[in-house]
C-alpha positions in Angstrom: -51.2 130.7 93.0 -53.8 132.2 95.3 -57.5 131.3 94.8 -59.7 134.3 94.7 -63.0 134.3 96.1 -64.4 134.1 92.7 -62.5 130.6 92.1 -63.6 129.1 95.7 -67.2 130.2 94.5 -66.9 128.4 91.2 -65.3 125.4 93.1 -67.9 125.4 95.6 -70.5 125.1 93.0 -69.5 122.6 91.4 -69.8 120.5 94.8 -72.7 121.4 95.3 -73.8 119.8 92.1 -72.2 116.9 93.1 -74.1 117.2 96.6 -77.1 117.1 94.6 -76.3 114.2 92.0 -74.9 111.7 94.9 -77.5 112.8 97.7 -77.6 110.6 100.9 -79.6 107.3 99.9 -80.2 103.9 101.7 -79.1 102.3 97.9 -76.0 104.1 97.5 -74.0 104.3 94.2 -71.5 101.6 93.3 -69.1 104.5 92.5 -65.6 103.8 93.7 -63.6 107.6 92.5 -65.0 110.7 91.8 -62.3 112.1 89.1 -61.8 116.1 88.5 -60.1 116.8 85.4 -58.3 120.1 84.7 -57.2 121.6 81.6 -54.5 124.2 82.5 -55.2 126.1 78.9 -58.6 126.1 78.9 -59.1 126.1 82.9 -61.8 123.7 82.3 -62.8 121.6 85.2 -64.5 118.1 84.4 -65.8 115.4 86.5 -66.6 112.4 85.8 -67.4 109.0 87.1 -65.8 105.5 87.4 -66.9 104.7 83.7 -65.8 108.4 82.1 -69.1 109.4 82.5 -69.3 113.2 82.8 -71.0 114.6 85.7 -70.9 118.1 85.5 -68.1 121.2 84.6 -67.4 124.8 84.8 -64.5 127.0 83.8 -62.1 128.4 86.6 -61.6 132.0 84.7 -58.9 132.6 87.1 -57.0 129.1 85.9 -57.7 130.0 82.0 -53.9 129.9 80.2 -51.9 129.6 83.5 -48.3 128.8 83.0 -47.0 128.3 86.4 -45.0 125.6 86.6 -46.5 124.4 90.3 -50.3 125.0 88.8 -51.4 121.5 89.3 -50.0 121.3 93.0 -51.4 124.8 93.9 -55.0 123.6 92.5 -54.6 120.8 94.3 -54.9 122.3 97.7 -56.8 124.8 96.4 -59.5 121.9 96.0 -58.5 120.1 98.8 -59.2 123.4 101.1 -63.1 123.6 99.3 -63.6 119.5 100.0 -62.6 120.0 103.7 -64.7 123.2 104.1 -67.8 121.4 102.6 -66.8 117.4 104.4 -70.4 117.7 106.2 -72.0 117.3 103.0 -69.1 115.0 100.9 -69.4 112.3 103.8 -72.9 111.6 103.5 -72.9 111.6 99.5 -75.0 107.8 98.8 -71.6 106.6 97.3 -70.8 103.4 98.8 -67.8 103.4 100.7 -64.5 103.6 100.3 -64.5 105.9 97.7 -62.2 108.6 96.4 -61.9 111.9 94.8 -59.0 112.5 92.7 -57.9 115.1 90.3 -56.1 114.2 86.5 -54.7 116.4 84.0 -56.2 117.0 80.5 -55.0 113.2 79.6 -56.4 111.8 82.2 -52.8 111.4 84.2 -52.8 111.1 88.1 -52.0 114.2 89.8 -53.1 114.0 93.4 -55.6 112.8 96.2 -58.2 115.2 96.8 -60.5 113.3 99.3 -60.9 109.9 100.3 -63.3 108.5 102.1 -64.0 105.0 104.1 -66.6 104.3 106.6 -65.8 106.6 109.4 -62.4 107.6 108.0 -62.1 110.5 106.0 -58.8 111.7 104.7 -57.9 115.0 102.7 -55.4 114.3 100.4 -51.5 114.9 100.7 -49.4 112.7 100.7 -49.2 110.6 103.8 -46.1 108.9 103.6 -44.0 112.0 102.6 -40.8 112.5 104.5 -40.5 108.5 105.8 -37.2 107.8 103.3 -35.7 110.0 105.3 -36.5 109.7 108.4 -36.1 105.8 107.7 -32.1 106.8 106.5 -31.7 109.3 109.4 -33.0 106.6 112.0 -31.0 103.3 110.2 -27.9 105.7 110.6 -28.1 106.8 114.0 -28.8 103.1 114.8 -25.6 102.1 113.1 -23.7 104.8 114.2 -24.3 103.3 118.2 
């Protein structure tokens, strides 16, 4: 799934209504995660605070009724993409750090890291450890193999 630049727009929006609800403050927010839900159906996209609070929404037109089976991993980096390319403003939201931004399905169910932030760390997403299984096996088997 590509995003159009209709959906980047809508996406964008949204953070800046975050930009404005967390602005830089010398009391910052006791917030620890920022979480997006998405309805795949509906393309609804909710956020909402530590305490299911809701923040703010809009509807991804582009997302409404989207079967594909990789939809949630495909708006994942779609978002991820829009957090980096706005990070200037995301780093200095008065949140106190760390805190993360994470994206659920319509249940509320995990689905991936979308930023994370901690003092003068800032991570986007993915998944860090991917890959070290195998190269753990590959490396414990050339070991043993000598």
């Amino acid at each position: 799934m590509k995003a159009t630049p209709q959906t980047i727009q809508q996406i964008e929006r949204v953070i800046k209504k975050l930009n404005q609800k967390f602005p830089p403050s010398e009391e910052p927010s006791l917030l620890t995660d920022i979480h997006i839900r998405l309805t795949q159906e509906s393309g609804e996209l909710l956020i909402f605070d530590d305490d299911d609070n809701e923040i703010t929404r809009c509807v991804v037109e582009e997302w409404i009724d989207n079967k594909e089976s990789t939809f949630f991993d495909d708006a994942t980096e779609i978002l991820r993409r829009c957090f980096q390319k706005n990070s200037k403003e995301i780093d200095n939201w008065g949140i106190l750090k760390p805190y993360s931004v994470v994206l659920e399905d319509e249940d509320g169910e995990f689905v991936g890291e979308i930023y994370m932030a901690d003092d003068d760390t800032f991570i986007f997403g993915g998944d860090l450890m991917k890959g070290l299984d195998e190269d753990l096996d590959k490396f414990l088997k050339d070991l043993f193999d000598d």
